[in-house]
N, C-alpha and C positions, 0 to 999 in steps of 0.2 A: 498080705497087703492087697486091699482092690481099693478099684473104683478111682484110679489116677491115670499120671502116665508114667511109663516106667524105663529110663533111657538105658537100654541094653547095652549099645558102646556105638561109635562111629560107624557107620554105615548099615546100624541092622535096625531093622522096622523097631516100634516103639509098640509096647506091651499095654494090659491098662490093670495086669495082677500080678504076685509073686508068691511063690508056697516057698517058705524055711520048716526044716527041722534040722534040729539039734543046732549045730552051727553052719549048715550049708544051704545052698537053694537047692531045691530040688524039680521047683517048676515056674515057667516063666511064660503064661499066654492069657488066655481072654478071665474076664470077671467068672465067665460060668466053668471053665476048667476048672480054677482053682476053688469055686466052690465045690464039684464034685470030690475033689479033693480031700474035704475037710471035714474032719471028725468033731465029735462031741467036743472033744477037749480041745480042740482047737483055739489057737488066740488069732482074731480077726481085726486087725488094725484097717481104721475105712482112712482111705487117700485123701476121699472126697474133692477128685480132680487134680489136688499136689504132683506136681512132678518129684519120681524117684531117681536119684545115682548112685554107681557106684563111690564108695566113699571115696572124699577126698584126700588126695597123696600127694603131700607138700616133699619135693624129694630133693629140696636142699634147702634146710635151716639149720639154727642153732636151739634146740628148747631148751635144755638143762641153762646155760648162758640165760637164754628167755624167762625163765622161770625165778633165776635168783635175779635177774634185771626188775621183775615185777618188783622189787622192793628198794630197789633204785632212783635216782630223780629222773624223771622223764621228759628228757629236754627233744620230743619230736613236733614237726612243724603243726599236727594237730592241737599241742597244747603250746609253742613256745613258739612265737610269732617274732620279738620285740628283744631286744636287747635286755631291756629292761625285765623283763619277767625272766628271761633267764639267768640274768644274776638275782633277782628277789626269791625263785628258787633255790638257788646255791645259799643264798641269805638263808631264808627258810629252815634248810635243812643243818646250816651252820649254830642257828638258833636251838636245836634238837636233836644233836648230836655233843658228845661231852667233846670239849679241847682236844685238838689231835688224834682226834678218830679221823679216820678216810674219809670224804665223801666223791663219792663216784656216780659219774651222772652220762645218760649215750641219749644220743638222738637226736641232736643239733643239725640243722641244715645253716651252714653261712650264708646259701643264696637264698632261701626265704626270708632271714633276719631282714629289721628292716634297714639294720646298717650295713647288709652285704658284706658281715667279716664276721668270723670268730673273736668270742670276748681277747682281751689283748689280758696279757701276761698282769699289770698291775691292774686290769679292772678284774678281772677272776682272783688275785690276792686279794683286795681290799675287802672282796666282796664273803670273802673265808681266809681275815690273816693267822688265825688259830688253828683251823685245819686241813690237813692235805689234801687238793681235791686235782681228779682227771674229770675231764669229760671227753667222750668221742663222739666225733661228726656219725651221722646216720651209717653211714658205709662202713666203720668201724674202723678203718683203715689210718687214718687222722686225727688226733686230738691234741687237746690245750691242758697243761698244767699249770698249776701258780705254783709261788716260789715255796710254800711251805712243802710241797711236793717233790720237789725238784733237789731241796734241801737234803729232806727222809732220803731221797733215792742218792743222794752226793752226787747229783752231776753240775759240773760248772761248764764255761765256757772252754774251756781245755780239754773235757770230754770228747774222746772219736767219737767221730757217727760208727753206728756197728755196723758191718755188713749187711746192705740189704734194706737201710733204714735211714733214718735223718733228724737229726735237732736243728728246730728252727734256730737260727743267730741274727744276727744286726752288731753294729756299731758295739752298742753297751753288753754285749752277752748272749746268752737265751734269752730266746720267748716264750718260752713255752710251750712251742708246737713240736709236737710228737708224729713221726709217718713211720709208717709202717714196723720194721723187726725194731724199732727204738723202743716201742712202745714197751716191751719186756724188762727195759733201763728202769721203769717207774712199777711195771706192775706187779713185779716180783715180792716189792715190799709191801703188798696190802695183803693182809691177814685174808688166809685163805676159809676158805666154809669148813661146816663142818660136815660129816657125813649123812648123819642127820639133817640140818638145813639143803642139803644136796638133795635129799629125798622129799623131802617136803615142797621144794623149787620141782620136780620131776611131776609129784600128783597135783601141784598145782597149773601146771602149765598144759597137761595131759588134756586134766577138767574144762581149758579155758580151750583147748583145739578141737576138744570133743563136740565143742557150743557152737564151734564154727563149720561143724562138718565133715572135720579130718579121723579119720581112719588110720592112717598111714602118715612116717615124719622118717625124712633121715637127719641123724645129727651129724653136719658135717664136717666136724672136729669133736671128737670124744676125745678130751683132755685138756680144752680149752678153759675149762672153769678150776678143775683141782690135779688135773694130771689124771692118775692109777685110779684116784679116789671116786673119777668120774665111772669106770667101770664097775666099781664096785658097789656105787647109789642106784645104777640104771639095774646093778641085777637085784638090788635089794627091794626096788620098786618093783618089778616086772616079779616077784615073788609074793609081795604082800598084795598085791593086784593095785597101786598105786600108779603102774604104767599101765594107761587104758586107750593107748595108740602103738600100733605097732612101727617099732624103730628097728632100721636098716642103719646101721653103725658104720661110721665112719671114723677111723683112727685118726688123731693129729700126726705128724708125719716128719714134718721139719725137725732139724735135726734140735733143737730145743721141745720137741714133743714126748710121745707115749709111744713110739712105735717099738722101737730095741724093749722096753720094759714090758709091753703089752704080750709080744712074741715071748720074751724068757716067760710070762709066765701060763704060757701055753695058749691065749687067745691065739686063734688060727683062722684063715676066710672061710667063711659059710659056718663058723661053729656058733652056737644059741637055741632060738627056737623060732615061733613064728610069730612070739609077739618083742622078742630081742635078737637079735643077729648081727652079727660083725662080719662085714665084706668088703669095705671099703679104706682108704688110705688116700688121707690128704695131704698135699704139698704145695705150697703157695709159689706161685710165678712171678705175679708181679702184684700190685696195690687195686685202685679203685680210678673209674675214668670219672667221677663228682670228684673226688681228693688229688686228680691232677699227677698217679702216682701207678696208674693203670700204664704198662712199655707198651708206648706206638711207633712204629715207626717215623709216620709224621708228628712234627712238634705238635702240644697243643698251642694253640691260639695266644695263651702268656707265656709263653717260651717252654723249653724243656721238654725230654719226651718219655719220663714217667720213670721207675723205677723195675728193676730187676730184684727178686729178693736171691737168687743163685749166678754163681757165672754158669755157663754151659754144663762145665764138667761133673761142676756139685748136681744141679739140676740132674742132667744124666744120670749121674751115679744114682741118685736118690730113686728114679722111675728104674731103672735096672733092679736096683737091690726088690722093692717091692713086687714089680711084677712078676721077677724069678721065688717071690715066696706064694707066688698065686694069688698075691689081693687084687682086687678092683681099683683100676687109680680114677681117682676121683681130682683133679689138680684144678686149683685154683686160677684160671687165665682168662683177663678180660682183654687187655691191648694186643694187636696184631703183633706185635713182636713175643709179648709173655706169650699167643699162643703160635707161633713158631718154633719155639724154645720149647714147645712142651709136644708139639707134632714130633717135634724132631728126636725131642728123647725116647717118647713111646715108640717110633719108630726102630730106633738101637737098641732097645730093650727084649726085642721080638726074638728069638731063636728058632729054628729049625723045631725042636722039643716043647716051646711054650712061644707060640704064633699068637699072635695079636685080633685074629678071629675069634668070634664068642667070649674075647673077655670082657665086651662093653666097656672096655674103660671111657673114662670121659673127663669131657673139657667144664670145669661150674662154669658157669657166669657165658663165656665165650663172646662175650658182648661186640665189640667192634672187628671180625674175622673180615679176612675178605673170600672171592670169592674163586680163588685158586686153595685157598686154605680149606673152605668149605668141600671144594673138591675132592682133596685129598685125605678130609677125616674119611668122607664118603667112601675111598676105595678102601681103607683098614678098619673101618667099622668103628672110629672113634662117636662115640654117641656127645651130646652139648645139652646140658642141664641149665636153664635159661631163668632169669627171673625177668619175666613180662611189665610187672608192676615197677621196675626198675623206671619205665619208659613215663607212665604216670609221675612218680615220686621225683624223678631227678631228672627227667629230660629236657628241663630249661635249661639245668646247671651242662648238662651233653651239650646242647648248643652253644651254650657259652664260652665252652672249653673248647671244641673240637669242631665248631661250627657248623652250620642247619645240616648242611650234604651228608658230611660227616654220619652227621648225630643221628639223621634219619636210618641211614644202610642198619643202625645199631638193633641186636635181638631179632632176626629177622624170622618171626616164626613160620610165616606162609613159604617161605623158602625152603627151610629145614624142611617141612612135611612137602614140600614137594619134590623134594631131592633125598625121600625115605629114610630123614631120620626122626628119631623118635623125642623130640625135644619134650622132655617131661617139668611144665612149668611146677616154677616154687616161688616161694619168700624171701631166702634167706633170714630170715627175722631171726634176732634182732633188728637188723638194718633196714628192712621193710617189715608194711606192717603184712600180717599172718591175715590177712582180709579176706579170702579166697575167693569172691565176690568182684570186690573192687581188681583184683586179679583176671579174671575171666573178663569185666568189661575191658581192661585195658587192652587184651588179644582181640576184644574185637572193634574196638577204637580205636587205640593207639596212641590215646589223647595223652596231652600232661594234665596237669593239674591245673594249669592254666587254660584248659582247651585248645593249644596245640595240636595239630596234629604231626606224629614222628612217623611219613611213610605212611601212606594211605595203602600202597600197594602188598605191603605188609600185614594189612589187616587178616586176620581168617573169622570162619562164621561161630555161633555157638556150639553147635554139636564137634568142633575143629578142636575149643578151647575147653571143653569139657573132656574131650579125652586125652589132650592136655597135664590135665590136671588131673584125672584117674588112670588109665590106661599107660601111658606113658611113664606116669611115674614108678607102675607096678613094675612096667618092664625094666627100667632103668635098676630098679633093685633085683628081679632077675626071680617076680613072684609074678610074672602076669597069663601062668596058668590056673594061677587061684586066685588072683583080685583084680578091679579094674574093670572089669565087664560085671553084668547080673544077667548070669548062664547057668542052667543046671552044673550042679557038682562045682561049684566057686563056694568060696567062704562067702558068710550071711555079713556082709560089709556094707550098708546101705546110706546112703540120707536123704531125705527126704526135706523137701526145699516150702519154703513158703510161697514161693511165685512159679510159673512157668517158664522158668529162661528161655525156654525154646519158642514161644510166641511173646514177648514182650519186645518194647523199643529199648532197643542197646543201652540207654542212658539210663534204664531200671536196673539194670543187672545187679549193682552195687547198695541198692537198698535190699535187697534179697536176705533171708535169715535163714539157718538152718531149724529146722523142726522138731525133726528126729533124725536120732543118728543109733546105729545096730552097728554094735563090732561082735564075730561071729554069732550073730540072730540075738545077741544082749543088748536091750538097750540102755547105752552110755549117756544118751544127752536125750532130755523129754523138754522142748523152749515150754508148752503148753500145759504138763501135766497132763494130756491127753489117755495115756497109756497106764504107767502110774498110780 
């Protein structure tokens, strides 16, 4: 690659060529090095000015989840503004599906609607009284059932909340709303995939991350879509080359997960390879601070102050057992209380023989910490896996809930990197979208969606958020001696952007596209036909 610019990683001078062979770089300086460089047979891709990066490394989503969601109804604020259209969707898909088939629909924001509520229990019946239908609010955390569902699943109004979780009630019964560990009340009964369709959701979602620039994805629940069966799709993809992003795996964890089945059947930390790897181990703390279910200390703003999904001990127990088998804990905590509860357990889990040094475990989300807590990850080396875009997609709804002061402290990325940790932005997505773009501007805006801004002081620069989003993530999977920089002897991981992020006005960053994109010097995505 000549003739551009080629961002090596934060803080190192910027290149204008790159030499690959085979799968690695082997040199990285001016247009005329790497022409001496270059043989007969050489393949000479012109930049023609493009800025190059290391590939991008989403290092907390869901894709397998992503991938069979693509066949899903897609109730996000992009496409579902109005009440209205989210039921003529639901309609829609009721008209097209036979009697008493599922329909399952994610992506609903209540605070965009323009009725500022989730559909109510009889307008989502009416709207499919023949078939059983969930939808979950964007954060996943939340959703609405109608009665056909509720039915399938036999829950009444005499039904316990499960530990951990909640049915909405009123006067006359349920409503329909589902939070948190309830959700498994209904979703047990929808026909689960098949292994086949499981693979097919993997090379589809691969192709669609490849388009955006990603290299690199952790799944941060393997077993959230079919259990065992998910370990068994990701290795059938990553064999037939239908996985064409390298995944850092991540176990479900909770005690209704894949972790006891995973372990008997020999999956161990660090065993795979370098385009599938299982190192990590998920446990959820508490909910979501948009679904009002994330544990804060202080109440939110309409009373309540969020949910726990373990009491201490289980929490406890649960970071013990894993860390004593050598996984990575990966734990789900946004509310200052859920990430107390999960300081505190990683803490008691540390022994003499297995210290809490170098094992990067980490906080997802880590959303609303304060700044004794922030202190404290700092002295044990707990690392905070952030999603940035959180602050774009839901930080009215943050305000709303938990009020401007509040809402702003939230995601504080200039902080973390100033107090050396390694915040490796992600998506989550499903829950957000996979934009990577719209991701990178909101690290350096901080805007919502509305043009708010959450914390100016918060902001960091481009080259901050781009390693971010390469670098960072590499590190957080515990590969960023081979990915995340373009340095001699790194794997050939590249993309190559349409714009120059690094000179344009901030408010371009999000119309940016990926070009080309190179996972080990293969190119996986050509937008152009260029190469091809």
């Amino acid at each position: 690659m000549t003739g551009g610019k080629i961002f090596r990683g934060l803080g190192l001078p910027l290149a204008e060529a790159v030499a690959i062979s085979g799968t690695r770089i082997v040199a990285v300086g001016s247009d005329a090095l790497m022409f001496e460089l270059a043989g007969p047979a050489t393949r000479r891709i012109d930049l023609g000015g493009r800025l190059a990066v290391p590939g991008f490394n989403d290092a907390h989503q869901h894709p397998l989840p992503l991938g069979l969601m693509m066949g899903q109804v897609n109730l996000r604020p992009e496409y579902v503004r109005t009440l209205d259209q989210l039921l003529e969707a639901i309609r829609a898909e009721a008209r097209r599906l036979p009697p008493g088939q599922w329909i399952q629909g994610r992506g609903y924001d209540d605070s965009v609607l323009d009725v500022e509520r989730p559909p109510t229990l009889d307008e989502l019946s009416a709207a499919a009284p023949d078939h059983p239908v969930i939808i979950f609010r964007l954060c996943g955390h939340v959703g609405m059932a109608n009665r056909a569902a509720l039915a399938v699943a036999g829950l009444t109004a005499e039904t316990p909340d499960p530990e951990g979780g909640a049915l909405g009630r009123d006067a006359s019964g349920l409503t329909g709303l589902i939070q948190e560990r309830a959700k498994q009340l209904l979703t047990k009964h929808i026909p689960r995939p098949t292994t086949t369709e499981l693979v097919e959701a993997v090379d589809r979602v691969s192709s669609f991350l490849n388009s955006q620039g990603y290299t690199a994805v952790m799944d941060a629940g393997i077993g959230f879509a079919d259990g065992m069966e998910d370990i068994t799709a990701y290795r059938a993809a990553r064999d037939s080359g239908a996985l064409s992003v390298r995944l850092w795996g991540c176990l479900f964890g909770n005690p209704e997960g894949i972790a006891d089945a995973a372990w008997e059947a020999g999956v161990r930390p660090g065993s795979g390879c370098e385009m599938l790897r299982f190192g990590a181990m998920k446990v959820f703390a508490d909910g979501s601070a948009g679904g009002r279910t994330a544990a804060m200390t202080e109440p939110y703003l309409q009373g309540g102050h969020g949910l726990l999904c373990f009491d201490d001990a289980q929490m406890h127990g649960l970071l013990a057992k894993y860390h004593a088998q050598g996984w990575q804990l990966a734990i789900h905590a946004i509310g200052d209380a859920g990430i107390a509860q999960v300081i505190a357990g990683m803490r008691k889990a540390a022994t003499p023989e297995q210290p809490l040094a170098g094992r990067r475990h980490r906080i997802e989300h880590c959303g609303f910490l304060t700044p004794a807590q922030m202190a404290e990850m700092a002295t044990f080396g707990i690392e905070v896996v952030p999603q940035p875009i959180f602050l774009y997609e839901s930080g009215e709804t943050y305000i709303t809930n938990v009020g401007r002061a509040r809402a702003e402290r939230s995601y504080p990325m200039a902080s973390w990197l100033r107090e050396g940790f390694h915040p490796a932005a992600s998506s989550d997505a499903p829950v957000s979208t996979t934009d990577p773009f719209l991701n990178l501007q909101t690290m350096v805006t901080r805007r919502t969606f509305r043009g708010t801004v959450m914390g100016g002081d918060e902001t960091i620069d481009i080259a901050q958020a781009l390693h971010c989003l390469t670098y960072n993530g590499a590190h957080s999977q515990f590969s960023e001696h081979r990915r995340g920089r373009i340095l001699p002897g790194m794997d050939a991981d590249i993309t190559v952007l349409s714009r120059d992020l690094l000179s344009i006005p901030a408010e371009d960053i999000a119309g940016t596209q990926a070009d080309l994109v190179l996972l080990d010097g293969r190119i996986v995505h050509d937008r152009q036909g260029e190469v091809s």
